[in-house]
N, C-alpha and C positions, 0 to 999 in steps of 0.2 A: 279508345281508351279514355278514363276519365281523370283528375289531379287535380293539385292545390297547386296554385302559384307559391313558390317556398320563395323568393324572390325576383324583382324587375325594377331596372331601372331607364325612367322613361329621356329620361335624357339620352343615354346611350343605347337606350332602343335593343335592351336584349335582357334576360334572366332569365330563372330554370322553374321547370316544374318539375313537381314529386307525383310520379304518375300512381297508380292503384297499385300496380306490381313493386314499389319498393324502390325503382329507380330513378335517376335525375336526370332531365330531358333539357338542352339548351332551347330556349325560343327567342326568337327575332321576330322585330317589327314586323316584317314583311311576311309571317306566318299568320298575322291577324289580318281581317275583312277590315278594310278602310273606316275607320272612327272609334274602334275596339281600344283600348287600353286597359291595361292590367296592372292590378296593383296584389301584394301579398293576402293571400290566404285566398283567392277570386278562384272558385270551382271553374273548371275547364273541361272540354272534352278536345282531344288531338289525336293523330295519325302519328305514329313512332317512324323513327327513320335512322337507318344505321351508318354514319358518313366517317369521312377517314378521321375524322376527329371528334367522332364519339356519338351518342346517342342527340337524337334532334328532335321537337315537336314541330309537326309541320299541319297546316289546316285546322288551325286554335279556334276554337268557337266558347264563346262568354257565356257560362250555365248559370252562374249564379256570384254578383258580387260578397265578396270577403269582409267588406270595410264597413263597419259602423256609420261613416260619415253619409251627413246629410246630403241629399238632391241638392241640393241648391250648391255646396261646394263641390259637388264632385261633376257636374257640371260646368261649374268658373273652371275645375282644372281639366276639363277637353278641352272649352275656350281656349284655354291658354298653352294647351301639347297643339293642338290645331294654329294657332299663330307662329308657331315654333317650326310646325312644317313647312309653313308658306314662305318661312323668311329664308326655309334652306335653298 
């Protein structure tokens, strides 16, 4: 299934997608390939998953950045989500 990141927030390493069918899908860190971050409106494709606490995306793959911002910053900010990991 494919979606918009409707929100994430990288500090706490969790927010939702708005899949193609209408629904809001929780995703976590640990549903992205190692270096992946997602910011609002970042085209997605995922695997839906039904848990006792509601719908999940799980195996997030990045189709297509959302964000206007330049290479050069969005770059400085893996730099800087990647120091964030080392230091946990």
């Amino acid at each position: 299934m494919e979606g918009r990141v409707k929100f994430y927030n990288a500090m706490k390493r969790f927010g939702f997608i708005e899949g193609e069918d209408g629904n809001e899908y929780f995703v976590h860190q640990s549903a992205l390939q190692r270096g992946v971050f997602l910011r609002e409106n970042d085209k997605v494709s995922f695997e839906s998953a039904e848990t006792e606490k509601g719908k999940q995306a799980k195996n997030v793959t990045l189709l297509e950045k959302g964000s206007e911002k330049g290479k050069q910053e969005y770059n400085k900010e893996e730099e800087e989500q990647e120091e964030y990991d080392q230091e946990e």
